[in-house]
C-alpha positions in Angstrom: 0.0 0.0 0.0 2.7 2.2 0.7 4.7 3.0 -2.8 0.6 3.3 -4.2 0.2 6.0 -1.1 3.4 7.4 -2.2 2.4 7.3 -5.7 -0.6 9.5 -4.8 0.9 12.0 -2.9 3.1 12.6 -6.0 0.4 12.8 -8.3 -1.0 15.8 -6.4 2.0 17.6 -6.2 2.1 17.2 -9.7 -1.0 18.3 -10.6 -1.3 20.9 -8.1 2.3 22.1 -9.2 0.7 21.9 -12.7 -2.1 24.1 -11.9 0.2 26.6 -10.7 2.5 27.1 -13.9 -1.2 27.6 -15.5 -2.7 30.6 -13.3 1.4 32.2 -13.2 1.6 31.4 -17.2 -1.9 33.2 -17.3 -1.4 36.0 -15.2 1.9 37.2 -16.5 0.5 36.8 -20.2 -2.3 39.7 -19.3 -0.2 41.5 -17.2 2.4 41.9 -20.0 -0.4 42.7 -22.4 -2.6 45.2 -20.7 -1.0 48.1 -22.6 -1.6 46.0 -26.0 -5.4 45.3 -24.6 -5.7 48.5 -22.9 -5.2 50.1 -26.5 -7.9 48.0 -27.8 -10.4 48.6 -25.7 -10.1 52.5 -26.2 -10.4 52.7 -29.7 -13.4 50.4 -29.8 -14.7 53.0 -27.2 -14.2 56.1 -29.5 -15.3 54.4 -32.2 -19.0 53.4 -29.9 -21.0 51.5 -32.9 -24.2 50.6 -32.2 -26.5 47.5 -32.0 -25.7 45.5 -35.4 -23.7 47.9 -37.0 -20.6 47.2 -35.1 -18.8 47.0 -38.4 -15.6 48.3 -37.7 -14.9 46.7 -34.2 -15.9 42.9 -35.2 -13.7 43.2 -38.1 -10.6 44.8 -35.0 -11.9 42.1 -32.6 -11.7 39.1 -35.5 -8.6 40.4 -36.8 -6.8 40.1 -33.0 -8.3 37.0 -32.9 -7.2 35.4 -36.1 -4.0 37.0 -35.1 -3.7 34.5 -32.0 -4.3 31.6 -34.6 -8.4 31.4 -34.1 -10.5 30.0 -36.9 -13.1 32.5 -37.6 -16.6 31.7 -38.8 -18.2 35.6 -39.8 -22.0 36.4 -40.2 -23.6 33.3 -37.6 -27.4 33.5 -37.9 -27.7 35.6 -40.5 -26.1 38.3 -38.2 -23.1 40.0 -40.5 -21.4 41.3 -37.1 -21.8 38.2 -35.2 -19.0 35.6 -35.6 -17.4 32.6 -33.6 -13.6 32.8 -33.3 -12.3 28.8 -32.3 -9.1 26.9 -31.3 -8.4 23.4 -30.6 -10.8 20.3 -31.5 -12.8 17.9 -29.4 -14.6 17.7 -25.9 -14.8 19.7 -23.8 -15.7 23.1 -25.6 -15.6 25.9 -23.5 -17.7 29.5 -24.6 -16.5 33.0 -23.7 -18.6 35.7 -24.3 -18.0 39.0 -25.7 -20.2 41.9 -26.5 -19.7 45.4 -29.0 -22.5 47.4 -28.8 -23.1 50.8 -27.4 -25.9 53.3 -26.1 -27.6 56.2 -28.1 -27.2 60.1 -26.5 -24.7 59.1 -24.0 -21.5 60.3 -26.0 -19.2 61.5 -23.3 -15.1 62.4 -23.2 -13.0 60.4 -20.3 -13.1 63.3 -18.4 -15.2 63.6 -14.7 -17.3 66.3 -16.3 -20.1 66.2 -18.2 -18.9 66.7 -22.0 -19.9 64.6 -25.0 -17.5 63.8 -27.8 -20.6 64.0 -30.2 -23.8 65.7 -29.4 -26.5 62.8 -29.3 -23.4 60.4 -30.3 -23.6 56.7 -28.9 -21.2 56.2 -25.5 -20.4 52.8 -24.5 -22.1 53.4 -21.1 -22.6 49.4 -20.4 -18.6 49.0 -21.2 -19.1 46.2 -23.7 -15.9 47.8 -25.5 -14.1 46.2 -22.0 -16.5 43.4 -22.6 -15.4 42.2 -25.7 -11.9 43.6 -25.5 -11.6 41.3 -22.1 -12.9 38.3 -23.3 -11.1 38.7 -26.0 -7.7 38.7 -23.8 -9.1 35.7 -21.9 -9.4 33.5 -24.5 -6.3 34.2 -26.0 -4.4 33.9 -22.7 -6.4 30.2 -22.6 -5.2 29.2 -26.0 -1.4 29.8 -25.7 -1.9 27.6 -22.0 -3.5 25.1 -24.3 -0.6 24.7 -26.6 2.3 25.1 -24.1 0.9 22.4 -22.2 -0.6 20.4 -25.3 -4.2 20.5 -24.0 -7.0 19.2 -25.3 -10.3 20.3 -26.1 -11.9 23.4 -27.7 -12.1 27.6 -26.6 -14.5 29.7 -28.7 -14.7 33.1 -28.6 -18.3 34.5 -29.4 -18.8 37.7 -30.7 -22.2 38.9 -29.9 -23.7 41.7 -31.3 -27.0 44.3 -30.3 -27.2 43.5 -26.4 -29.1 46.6 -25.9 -32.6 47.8 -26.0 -34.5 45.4 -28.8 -31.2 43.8 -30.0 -31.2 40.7 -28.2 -28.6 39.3 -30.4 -27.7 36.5 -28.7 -31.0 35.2 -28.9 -30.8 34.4 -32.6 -27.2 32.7 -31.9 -29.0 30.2 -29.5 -31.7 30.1 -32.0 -29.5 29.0 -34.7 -28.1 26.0 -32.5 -24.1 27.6 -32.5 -24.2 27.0 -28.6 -25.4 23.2 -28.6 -22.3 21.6 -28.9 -20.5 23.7 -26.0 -20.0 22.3 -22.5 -19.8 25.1 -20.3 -20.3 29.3 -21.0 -18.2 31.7 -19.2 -19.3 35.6 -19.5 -18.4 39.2 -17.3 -20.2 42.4 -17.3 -18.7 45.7 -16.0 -19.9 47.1 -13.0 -18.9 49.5 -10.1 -17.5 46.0 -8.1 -16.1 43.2 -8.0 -18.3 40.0 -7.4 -18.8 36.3 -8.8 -22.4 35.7 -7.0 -24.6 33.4 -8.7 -28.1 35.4 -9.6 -30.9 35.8 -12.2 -32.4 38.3 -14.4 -36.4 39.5 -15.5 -37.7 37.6 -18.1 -38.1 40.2 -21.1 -39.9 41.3 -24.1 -40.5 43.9 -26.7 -43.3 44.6 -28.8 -44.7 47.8 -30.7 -48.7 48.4 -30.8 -49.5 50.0 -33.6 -53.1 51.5 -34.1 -54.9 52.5 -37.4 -58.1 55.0 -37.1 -59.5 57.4 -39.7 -57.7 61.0 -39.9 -60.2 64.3 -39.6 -60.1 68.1 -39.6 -60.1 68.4 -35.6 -62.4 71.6 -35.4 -64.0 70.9 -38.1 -65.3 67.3 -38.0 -64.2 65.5 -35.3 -67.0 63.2 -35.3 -66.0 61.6 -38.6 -62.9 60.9 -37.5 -61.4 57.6 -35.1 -58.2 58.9 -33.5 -55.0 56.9 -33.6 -53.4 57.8 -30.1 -56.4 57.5 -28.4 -56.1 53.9 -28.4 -52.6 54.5 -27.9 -53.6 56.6 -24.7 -56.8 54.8 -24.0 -54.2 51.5 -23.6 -51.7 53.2 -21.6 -54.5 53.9 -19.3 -55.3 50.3 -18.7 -51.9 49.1 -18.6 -51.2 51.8 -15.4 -53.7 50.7 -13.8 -52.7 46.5 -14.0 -49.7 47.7 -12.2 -51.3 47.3 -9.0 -52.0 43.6 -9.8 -48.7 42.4 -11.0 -46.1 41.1 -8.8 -44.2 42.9 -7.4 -40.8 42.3 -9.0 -42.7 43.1 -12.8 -41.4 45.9 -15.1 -43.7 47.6 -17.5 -42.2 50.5 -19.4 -43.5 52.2 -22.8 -42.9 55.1 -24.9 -44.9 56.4 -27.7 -42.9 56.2 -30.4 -45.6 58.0 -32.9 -48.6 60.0 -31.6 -50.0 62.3 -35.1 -48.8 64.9 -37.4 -50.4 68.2 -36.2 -52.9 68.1 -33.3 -55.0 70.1 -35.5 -55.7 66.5 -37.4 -57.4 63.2 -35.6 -54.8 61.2 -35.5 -55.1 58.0 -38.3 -51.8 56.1 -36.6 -49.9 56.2 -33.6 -47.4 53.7 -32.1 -46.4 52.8 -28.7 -43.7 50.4 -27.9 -43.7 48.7 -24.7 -41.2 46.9 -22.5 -42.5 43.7 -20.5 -40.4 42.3 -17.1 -40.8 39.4 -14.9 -39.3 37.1 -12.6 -40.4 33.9 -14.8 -40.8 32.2 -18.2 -44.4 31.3 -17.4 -44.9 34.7 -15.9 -43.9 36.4 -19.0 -46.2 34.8 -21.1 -49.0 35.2 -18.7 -48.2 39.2 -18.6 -48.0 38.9 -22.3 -51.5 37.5 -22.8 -53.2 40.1 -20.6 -50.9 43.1 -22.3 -52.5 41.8 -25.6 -56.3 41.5 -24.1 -55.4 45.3 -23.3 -54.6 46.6 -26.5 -58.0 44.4 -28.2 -59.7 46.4 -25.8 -58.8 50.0 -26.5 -59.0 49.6 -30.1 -62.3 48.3 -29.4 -63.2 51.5 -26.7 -62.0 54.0 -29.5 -63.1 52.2 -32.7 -59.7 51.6 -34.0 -57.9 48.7 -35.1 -54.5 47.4 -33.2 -51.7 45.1 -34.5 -48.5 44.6 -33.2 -45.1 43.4 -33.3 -42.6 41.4 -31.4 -39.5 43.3 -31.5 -37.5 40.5 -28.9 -37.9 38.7 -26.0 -35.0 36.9 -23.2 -34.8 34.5 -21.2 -34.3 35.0 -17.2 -30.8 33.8 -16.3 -30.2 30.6 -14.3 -27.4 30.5 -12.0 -25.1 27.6 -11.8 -23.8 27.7 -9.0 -21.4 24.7 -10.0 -19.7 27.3 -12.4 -20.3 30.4 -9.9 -17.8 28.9 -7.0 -15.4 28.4 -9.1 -15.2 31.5 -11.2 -15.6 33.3 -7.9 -12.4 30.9 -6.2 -10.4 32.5 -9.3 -12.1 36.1 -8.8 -10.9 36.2 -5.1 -7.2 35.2 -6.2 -7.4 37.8 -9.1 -8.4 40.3 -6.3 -10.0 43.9 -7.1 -8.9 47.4 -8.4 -6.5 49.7 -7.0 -6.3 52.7 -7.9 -3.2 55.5 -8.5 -2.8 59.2 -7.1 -4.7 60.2 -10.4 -7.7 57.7 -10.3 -8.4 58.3 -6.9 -8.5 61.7 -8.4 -10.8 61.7 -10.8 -13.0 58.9 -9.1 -13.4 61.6 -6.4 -14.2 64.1 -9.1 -16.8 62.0 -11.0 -18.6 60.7 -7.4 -18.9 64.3 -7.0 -21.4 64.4 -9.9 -24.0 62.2 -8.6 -27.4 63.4 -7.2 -26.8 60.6 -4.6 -24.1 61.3 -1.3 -25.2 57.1 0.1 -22.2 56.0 -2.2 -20.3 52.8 -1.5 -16.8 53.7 -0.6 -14.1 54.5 -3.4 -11.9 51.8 -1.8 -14.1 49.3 -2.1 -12.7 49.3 -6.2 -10.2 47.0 -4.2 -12.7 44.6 -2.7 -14.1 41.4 -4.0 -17.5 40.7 -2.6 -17.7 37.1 -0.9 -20.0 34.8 -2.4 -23.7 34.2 -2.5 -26.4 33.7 -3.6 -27.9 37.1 -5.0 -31.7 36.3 -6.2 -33.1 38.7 -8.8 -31.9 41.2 -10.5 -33.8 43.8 -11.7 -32.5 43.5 -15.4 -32.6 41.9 -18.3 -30.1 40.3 -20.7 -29.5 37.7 -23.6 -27.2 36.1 -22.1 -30.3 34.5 -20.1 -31.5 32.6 -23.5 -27.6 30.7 -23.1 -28.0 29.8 -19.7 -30.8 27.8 -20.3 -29.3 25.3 -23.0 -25.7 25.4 -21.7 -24.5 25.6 -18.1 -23.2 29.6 -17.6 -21.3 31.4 -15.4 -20.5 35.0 -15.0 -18.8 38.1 -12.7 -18.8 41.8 -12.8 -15.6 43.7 -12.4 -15.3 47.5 -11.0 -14.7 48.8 -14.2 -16.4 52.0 -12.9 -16.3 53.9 -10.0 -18.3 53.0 -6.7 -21.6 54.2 -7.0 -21.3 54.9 -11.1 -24.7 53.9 -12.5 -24.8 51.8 -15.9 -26.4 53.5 -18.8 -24.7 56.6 -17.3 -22.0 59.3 -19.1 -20.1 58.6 -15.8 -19.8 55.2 -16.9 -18.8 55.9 -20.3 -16.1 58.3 -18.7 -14.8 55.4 -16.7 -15.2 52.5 -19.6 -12.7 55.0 -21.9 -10.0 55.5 -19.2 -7.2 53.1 -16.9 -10.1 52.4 -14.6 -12.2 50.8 -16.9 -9.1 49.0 -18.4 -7.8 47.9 -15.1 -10.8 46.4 -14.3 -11.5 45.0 -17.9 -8.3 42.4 -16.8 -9.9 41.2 -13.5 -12.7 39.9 -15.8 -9.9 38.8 -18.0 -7.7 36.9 -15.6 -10.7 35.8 -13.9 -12.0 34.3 -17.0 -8.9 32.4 -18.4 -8.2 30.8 -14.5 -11.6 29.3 -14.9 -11.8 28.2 -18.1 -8.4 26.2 -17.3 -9.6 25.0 -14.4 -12.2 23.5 -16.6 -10.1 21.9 -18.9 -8.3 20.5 -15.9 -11.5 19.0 -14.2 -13.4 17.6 -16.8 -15.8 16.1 -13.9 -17.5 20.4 -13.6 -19.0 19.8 -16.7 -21.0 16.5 -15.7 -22.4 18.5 -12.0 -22.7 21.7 -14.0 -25.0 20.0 -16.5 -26.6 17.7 -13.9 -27.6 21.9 -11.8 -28.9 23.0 -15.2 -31.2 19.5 -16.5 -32.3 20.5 -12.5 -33.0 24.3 -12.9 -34.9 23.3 -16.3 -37.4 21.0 -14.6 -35.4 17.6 -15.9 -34.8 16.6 -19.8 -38.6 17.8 -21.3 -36.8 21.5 -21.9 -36.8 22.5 -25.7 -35.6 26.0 -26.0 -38.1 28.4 -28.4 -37.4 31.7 -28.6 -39.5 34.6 -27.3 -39.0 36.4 -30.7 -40.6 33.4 -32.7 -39.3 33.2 -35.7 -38.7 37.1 -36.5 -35.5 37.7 -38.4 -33.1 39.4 -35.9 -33.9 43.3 -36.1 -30.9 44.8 -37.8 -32.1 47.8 -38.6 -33.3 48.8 -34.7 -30.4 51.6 -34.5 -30.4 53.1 -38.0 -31.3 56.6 -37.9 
């Protein structure tokens, strides 16, 4: 028993020794290259392209890629800025995420004061040029472990297009089946800190109303005419009052997107899009059903007529937590962000800007949040559609400062500048030491699968998505 005992012991010291040389091989590759990445993720941020017309950085983020010796597979589902970037063959396959799109009207400089670099221009105020730029840096650092150390298996970078608003790009990916073949899904989102905790998301969907009446001088002859926005109006009414009888994590959010010409004219078509949120698949489509019974009924009220169209719909996000305490183990070695004399300077300066003085410390940059189980988020995202056909993971970095909103010009200050970039290679380093540790324990995949079958209801689950069979919308941003 003893030279087997022996034998044992010396296997773990190998392994554990070879597990080592991976996360120090890892970490000094980023390290070394956060000038190189750093770079990247700043021109991708002045260039700020939005949802599906990311042209010019999915041609920069394919280019680095096939640089690194990627195999690149352009245009997936129909989608020309979508693409899958892949090294190795075989089992397992392991999916990194990585975003491009940006915000309308929230152009800003990487200064703490307000001041836009375009008037109205896009800002990436979500940081998905850190997103992409970081994943991109992750996967690379992955593959050159995989061939110094002959490893087997498959890394695939996917660039995903449109996140925001009615994009929902990574829906059509899913759709088309270019995620049914991978074992596990790692993703990161900037944030304001640092933190690996398992949660999920609203179930989502988007749909314009659009109502037909007859037009009419207003003074003149009203009465001949059926007006437009009153069943606009006349369903906004009803919708405002369901509030009260909706759970009370729901979301309901609308604009009118077209309301009439002159007010001088009854109104023959108007056009209100609406924004549905809930906790559950089931609840979704039970919010859906009554949001359509509203609209029948106010074109019924005011004698119009109502159609409409589903512009996208997600997926709430399932945790797995098999994935989550690992990512979170690598997180917590990674550690947080510290900042310099002149980023404590201008996070001081930018916190200043806030309507808000119950800010989180500036220190806490440096913190990483311990683990646990975090319940419901308030948003949405696509990345919820992946997580229900392959087990996912994901973290958010403190790419902003403490108490910097998303969706914010703050935030697109601190996604163009050495905060954001800092911060961009936690998620990176984070990323990489996972996906390794993956390849390393092959046995993850099997109890990460086993938590999702669970999460699912068992092995009846066949994904359909909540945008039918519409065509992804790439025309959603054009002006």
């Amino acid at each position: 028993m003893r030279p087997f005992f022996i034998s044992i012991i010396s296997m773990f010291f190998v392994i554990s020794g070879f597990a080592q040389d991976a996360s120090k091989n890892i970490l000094t590759y980023l390290d070394n290259n956060y000038a190189k990445y750093s770079e990247m993720a700043s021109t991708i941020w002045k260039w700020a392209e939005p949802g599906y017309l990311e042209e010019k950085t999915t041609a920069l983020m394919q280019q680095e890629l096939r640089n690194a010796g990627f195999e690149i597979q352009k245009g997936i589902a129909d989608i020309p800025t979508a693409f899958v970037a892949s090294f190795g063959s075989g089992k397992p396959v392991i999916g990194i995420l990585a975003e491009m799109d940006a915000l309308p009207g929230l152009s800003q400089q990487a200064i703490p004061e307000k001041n836009p670099l375009q008037t109205g221009g896009y800002g990436h105020a979500c940081g998905h040029n850190l997103f992409g730029t970081g994943s991109i840096a992750a996967a690379i650092a992955v593959k050159n472990w995989m061939t110094a150390n002959n490893i087997k298996g498959t890394i695939r970078l996917y660039g995903t297009p449109a996140e925001e608003g009615a994009g929902g790009g990574k829906t059509y990916l899913v759709r088309a089946g270019v995620f049914n073949d991978v074992d596990a899904v790692l993703h990161w989102h900037p944030g304001d800190n640092n933190s690996a905790s398992p949660s999920s998301t609203l179930a989502y969907k988007v749909a314009l109303f659009r109502f037909n009446g007859l037009a009419a001088h207003a003074a003149a002859a009203p009465d001949k005419g059926k007006s437009a926005l009153d069943g606009v109006e006349a369903m906004n009414y009803m919708v405002n009052m369901m509030r009260e009888h909706v759970p009370q994590e729901t979301r309901i959010h609308y604009v009118i997107k077209k309301g009439g010409v002159t007010s001088n004219i009854v109104p023959d078509f108007a056009e209100v899009e609406y924004t549905i949120r809930t906790p559950t698949l089931t609840g979704l489509k039970d919010l859906w059903s009554r949001l359509l019974k509203v609209a029948d009924a106010a074109g019924m009220g005011t004698g119009t007529t109502v159609s409409h169209e589903v512009m996208t719909g997600l997926y709430n996000t399932l945790p797995n937590e098999t994935l989550a305490k690992l990512m979170q183990k690598n997180l917590e070695k990674v550690g947080g962000v510290n900042y310099d004399a002149a980023e404590l300077s201008f996070a001081e300066k930018i916190r200043a800007t806030l309507a808000s003085s119950d800010l989180p410390p500036t220190a806490s940059a440096a913190k990483v949040y311990p683990y646990a189980l975090n319940g419901l988020a308030s948003a949405s995202t696509d990345v919820g559609d992946v997580s229900w056909v392959v087990p996912t993971a994901g973290l958010s970095t403190a790419t902003w400062v403490p108490g910097i909103p998303a969706h914010s010009w703050q935030a697109v200050a601190c996604d163009g500048m050495s905060i954001g970039f800092k911060g961009m290679m936690v998620a990176a380093k984070t990323i990489a030491l996972t996906a390794t540790d993956i390849f390393s324990k092959p046995e993850m995949i099997g109890m990460a699968t086993e938590e999702l079958k669970k999460a699912r209801g068992g092995d009846a689950f066949k994904y359909e998505s909540l945008a039918g069979d519409r065509k992804a919308p790439l025309d959603y941003r054009k002006q």
